[in-house]
C-alpha positions as CSV (number, residue, x, y, z in Angstrom):
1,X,-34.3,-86.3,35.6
2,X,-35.6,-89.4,36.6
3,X,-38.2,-91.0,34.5
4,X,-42.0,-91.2,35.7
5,X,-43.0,-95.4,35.7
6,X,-46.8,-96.0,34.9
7,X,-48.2,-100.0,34.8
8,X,-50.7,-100.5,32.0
9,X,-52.4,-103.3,32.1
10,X,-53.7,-105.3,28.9
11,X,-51.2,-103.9,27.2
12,X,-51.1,-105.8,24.2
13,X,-54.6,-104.6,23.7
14,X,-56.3,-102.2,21.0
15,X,-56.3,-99.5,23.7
16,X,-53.7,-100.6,25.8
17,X,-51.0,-101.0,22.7
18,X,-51.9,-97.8,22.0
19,X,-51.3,-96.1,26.0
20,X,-48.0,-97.7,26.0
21,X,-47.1,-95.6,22.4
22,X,-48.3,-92.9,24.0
23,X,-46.2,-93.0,27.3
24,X,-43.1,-94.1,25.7
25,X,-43.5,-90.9,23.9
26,X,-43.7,-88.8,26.8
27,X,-40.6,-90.7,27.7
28,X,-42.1,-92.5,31.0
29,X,-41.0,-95.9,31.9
30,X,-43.7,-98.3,31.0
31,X,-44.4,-101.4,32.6
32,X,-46.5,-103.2,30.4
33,X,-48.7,-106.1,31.8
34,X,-51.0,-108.8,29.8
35,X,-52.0,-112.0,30.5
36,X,-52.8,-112.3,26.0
37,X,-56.4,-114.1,26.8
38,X,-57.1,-112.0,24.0
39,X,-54.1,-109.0,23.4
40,X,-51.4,-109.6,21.0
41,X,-47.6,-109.4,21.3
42,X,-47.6,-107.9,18.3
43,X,-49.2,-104.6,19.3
44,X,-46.2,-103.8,21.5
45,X,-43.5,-105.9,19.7
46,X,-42.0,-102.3,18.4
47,X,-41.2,-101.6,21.8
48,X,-39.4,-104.6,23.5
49,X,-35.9,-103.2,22.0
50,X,-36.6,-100.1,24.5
51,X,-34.6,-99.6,27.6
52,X,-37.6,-97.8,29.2
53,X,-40.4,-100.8,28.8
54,X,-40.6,-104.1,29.9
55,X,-43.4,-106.2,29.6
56,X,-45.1,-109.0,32.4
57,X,-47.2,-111.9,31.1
58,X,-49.6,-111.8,34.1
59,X,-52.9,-112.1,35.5
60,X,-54.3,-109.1,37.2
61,X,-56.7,-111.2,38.7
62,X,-53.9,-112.9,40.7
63,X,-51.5,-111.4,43.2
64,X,-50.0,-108.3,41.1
65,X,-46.4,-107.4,42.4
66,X,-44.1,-104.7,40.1
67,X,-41.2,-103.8,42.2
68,X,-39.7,-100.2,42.1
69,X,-41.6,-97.0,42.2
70,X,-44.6,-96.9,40.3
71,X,-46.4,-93.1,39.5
72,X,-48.8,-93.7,37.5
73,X,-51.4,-97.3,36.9
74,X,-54.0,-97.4,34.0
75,X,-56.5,-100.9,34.2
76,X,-56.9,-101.6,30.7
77,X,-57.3,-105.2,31.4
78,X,-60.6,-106.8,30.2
79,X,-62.4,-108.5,27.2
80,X,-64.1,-105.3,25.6
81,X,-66.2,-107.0,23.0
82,X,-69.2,-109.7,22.9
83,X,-67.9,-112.6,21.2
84,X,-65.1,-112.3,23.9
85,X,-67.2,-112.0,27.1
86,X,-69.6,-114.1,26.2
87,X,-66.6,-117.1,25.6
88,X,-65.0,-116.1,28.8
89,X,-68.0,-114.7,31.2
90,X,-66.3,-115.6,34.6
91,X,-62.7,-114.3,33.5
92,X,-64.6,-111.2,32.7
93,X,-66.0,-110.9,35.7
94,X,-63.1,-111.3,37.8
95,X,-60.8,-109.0,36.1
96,X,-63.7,-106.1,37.0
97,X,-63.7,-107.5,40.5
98,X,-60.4,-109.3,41.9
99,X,-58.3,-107.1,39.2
100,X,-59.0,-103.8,39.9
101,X,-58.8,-105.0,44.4
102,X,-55.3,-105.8,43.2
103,X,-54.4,-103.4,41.5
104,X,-56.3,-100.6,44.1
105,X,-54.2,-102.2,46.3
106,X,-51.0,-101.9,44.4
107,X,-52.1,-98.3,43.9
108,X,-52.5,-97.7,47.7
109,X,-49.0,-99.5,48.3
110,X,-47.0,-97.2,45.8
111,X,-48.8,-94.2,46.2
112,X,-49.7,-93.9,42.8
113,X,-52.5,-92.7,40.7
114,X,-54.9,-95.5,39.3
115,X,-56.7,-94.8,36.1
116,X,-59.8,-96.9,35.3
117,X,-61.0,-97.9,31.5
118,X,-64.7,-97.8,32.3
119,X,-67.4,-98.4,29.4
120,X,-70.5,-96.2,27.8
121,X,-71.4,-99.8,28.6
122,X,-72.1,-98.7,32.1
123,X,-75.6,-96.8,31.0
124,X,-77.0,-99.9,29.5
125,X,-79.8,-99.8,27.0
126,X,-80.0,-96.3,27.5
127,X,-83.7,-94.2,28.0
128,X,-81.5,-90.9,27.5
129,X,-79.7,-89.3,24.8
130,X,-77.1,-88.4,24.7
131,X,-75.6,-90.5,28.2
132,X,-74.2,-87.8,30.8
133,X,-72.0,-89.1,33.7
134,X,-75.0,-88.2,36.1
135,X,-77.3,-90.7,34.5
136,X,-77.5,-93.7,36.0
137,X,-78.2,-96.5,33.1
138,X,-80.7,-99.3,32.4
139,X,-78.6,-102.5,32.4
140,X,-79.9,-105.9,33.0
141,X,-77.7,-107.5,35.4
142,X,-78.6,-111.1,34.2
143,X,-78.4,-110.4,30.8
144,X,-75.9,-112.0,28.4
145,X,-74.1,-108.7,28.3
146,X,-74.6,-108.3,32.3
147,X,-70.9,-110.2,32.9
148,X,-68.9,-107.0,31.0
149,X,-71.6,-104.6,32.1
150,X,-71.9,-105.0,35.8
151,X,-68.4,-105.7,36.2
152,X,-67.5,-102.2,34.8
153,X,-69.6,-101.3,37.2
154,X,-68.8,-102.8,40.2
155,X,-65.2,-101.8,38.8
156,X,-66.1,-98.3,39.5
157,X,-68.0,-98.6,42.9
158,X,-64.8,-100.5,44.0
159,X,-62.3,-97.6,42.5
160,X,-64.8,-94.7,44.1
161,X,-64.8,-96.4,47.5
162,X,-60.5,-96.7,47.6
163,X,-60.7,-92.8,46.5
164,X,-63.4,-91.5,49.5
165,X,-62.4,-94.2,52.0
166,X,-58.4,-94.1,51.7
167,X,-57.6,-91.4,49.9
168,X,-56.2,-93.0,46.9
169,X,-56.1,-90.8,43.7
170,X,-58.3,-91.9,41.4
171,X,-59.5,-91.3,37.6
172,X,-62.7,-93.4,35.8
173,X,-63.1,-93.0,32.0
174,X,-66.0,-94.2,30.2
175,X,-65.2,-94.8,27.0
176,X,-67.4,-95.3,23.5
177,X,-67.3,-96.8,20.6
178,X,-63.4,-96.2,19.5
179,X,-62.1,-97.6,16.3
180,X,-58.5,-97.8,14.5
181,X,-55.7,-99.7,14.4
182,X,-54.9,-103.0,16.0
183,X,-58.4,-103.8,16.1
184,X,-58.9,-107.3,15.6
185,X,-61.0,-108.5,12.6
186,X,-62.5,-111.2,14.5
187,X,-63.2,-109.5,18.2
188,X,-67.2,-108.9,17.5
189,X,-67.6,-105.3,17.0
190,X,-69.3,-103.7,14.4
191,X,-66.4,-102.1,12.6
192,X,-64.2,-104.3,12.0
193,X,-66.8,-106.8,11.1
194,X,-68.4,-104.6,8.3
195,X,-64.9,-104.5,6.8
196,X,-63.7,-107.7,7.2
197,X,-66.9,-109.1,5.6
198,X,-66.4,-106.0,2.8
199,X,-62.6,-107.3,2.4
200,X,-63.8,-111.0,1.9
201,X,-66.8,-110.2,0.0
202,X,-69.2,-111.2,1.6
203,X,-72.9,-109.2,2.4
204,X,-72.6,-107.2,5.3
205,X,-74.7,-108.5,8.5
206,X,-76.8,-106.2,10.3
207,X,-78.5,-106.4,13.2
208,X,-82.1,-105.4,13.7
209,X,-83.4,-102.4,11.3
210,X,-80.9,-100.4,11.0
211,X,-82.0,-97.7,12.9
212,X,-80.0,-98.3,16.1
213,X,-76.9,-95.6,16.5
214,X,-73.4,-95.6,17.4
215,X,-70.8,-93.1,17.9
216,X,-67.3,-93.9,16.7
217,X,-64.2,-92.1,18.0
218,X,-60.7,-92.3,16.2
219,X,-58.3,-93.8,19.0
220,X,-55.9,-91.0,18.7
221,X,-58.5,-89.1,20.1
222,X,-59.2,-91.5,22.7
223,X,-55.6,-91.6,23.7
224,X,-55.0,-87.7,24.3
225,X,-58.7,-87.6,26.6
226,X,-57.4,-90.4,28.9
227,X,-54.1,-88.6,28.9
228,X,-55.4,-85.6,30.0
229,X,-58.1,-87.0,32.5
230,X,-55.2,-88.6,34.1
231,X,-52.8,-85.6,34.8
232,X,-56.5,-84.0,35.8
233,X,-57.3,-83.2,39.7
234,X,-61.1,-84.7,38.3
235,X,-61.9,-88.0,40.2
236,X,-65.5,-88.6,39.4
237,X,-66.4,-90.2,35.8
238,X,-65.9,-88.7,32.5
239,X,-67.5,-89.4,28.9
240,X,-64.6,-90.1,26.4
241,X,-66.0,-90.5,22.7
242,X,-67.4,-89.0,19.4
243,X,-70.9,-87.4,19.9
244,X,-70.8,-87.7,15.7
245,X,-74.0,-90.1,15.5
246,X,-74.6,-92.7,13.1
247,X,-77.3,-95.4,12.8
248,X,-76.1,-98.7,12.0
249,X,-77.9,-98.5,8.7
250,X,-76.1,-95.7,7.2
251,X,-73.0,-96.7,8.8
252,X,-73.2,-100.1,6.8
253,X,-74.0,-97.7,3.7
254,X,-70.7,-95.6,4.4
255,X,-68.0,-99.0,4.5
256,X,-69.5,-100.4,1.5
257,X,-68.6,-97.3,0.0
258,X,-65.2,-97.0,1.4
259,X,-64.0,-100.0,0.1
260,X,-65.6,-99.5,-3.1
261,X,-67.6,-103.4,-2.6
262,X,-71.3,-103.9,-3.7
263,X,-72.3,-106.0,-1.1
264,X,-75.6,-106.1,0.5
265,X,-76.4,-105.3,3.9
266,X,-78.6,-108.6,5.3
267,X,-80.7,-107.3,8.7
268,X,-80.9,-110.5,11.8
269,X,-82.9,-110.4,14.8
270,X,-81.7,-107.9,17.4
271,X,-79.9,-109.1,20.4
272,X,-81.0,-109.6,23.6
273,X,-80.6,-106.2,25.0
274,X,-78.3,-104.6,22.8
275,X,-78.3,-100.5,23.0
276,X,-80.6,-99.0,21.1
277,X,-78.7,-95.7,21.2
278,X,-74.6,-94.8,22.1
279,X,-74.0,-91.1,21.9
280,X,-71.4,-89.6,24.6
281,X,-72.5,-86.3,26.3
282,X,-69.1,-84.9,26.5
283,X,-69.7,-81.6,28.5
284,X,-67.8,-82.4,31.2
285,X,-64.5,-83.3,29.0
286,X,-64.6,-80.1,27.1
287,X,-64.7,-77.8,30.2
288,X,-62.3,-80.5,32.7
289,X,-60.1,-81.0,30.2
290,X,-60.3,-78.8,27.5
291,X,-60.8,-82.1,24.9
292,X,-62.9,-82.9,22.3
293,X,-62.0,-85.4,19.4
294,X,-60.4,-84.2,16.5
295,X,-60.3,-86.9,13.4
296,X,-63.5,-86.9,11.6
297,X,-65.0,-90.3,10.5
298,X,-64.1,-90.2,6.8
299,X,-60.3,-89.8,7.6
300,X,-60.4,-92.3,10.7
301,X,-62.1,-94.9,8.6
302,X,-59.6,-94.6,5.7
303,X,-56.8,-95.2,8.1
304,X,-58.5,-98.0,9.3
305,X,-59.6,-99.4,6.6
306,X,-55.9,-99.4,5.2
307,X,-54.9,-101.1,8.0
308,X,-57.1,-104.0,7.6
309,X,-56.4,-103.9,4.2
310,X,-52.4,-104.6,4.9
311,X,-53.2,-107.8,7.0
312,X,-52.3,-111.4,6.1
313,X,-54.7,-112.7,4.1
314,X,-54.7,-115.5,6.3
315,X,-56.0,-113.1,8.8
316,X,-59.2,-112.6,6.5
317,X,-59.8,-116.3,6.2
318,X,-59.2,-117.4,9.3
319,X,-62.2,-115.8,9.9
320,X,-64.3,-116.6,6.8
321,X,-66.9,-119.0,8.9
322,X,-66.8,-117.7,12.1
323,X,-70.3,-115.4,13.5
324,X,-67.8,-112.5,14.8
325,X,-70.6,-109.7,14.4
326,X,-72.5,-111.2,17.8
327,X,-73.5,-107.7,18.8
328,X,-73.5,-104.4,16.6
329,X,-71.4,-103.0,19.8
């Protein structure tokens, strides 16, 4: 039988790495697609050997042309963190905007289903908790954060309007917090941050009181909710993430004792409109798609943290000076 082929872009990133893993597993072809502003060919280096993937160094916010059949696209292309989006504002903006028109249209031209990696950044500094799909978000569209927010918005208005206007199947997943590895140490989010400081010694930074919250899901777990909103008949949004809630305070508390460090944890002023809270409502995935996560924190962090752990120590240092942790994301 002839093999399924599904286009992921930002491939060589965290998530997108991790999709490609994934697919090859289920034995599709995989087309993988990065233009490395911030992936890393060595997140998908184990597959290049493999007659069924092939990889394009691209831009999706140019032209985007795969010849053959295509079944299956998942947009993972876009900077997901702060220290990232704030560096590149306008390239995040136009991979939300002139990416996903390509790759709708691409979509349209093969016939093929288009997946979406929207964000719980969608809802903003939230005034409900948890976030359902149905609320509608407090974001500040001029805000430093307003160049990832709005274009994951706009992302979605764009993929909704293809879907009722032309028919085009259609899935959007809003993802949360999601940790594991092939996260970078230096990419601004709160995780790796706390353990690359840990691993180098230093005190842990944290912003505002403590008292903000988060909600961490393993990526595994991440992985098999996308997988099964795709091969869904759902088109409307759908939560993917931990509901587990943490505040950043205890959180801090919990890596200090997983790597066994006695740092201290020093508080800085908040940033400008950072969430408060981040808990997904994740109703609508249990009952769609008969999903909920699986790896509790404790056994997610440890795998994480080893990963870290077995990085070149040159990857700790290269980071020793740098203020990564911009936003507790």
């Amino acid at each position: 039988m002839e093999r399924k082929r599904v286009l992921i872009t930002g491939a060589a990133g965290f998530l997108g790495s991790h999709l490609c893993d994934r697919f090859i597993k289920e034995n599709f072809h995989v087309i993988a697609m990065d233009n490395l502003i911030t992936g890393d060919l060595k997140n998908i280096e184990h597959l290049f050997k493999l007659e069924n993937f092939e990889f394009y160094h691209h831009d999706v916010s140019k032209f985007v042309y795969v010849p053959g059949q295509l079944d299956y696209i998942l947009h993972f292309a876009s900077p997901a963190s702060p220290i990232d989006y704030l560096k590149i504002p306008i390239q995040t903006l136009k991979v939300g905007s002139l990416g996903i028109h390509n790759l709708l249209g691409l979509a349209r031209a093969k016939n093929a289903r288009l997946l979406i990696a929207s964000t719980s950044e969608v809802y903003g500094d939230p005034t409900v908790n948890p976030q359902p799909e149905e609320y509608w978000g407090n974001v500040n569209p001029v805000g430093p954060r307003g160049v990832y927010d709005e274009a994951k918005r706009f992302q979605e208005a764009m993929t909704m309007a293809y879907h009722t206007f032309h028919g085009l199947e259609t899935r959007i997943v809003r993802i949360f917090n999601t940790y594991g590895p092939r996260m970078r140490l230096n990419d601004g989010r709160v995780l790796p941050a706390f353990i690359g400081q840990a691993l180098r010694g230093e005190d842990l930074t944290l912003f505002g009181d403590g008292s903000q919250t988060r909600s961490f899901c393993y990526v595994d777990d991440l992985i098999e909710g996308i997988y099964r909103l795709l091969h869904s008949d759902y088109a409307q949004p759908v939560n993917i993430g931990n509901p587990d809630e943490i505040t950043m305070m205890d959180f801090a508390q919990e890596i200090i004792k997983l790597t066994g460090t006695n740092q201290k944890i020093v508080c800085k002023e908040l940033p400008t409109d950072d969430p408060k809270q981040r808990r997904p409502d994740i109703t609508k995935a249990k009952e769609l798609l008969n999903w909920e996560p699986k790896v509790n924190r404790a056994d997610g962090l440890k795998i994480t943290y080893e990963y870290f752990k077995s990085l070149p120590k040159e990857a700790l240092l290269n980071n020793l000076h740098k203020d990564f942790n911009t936003y507790n994301k």
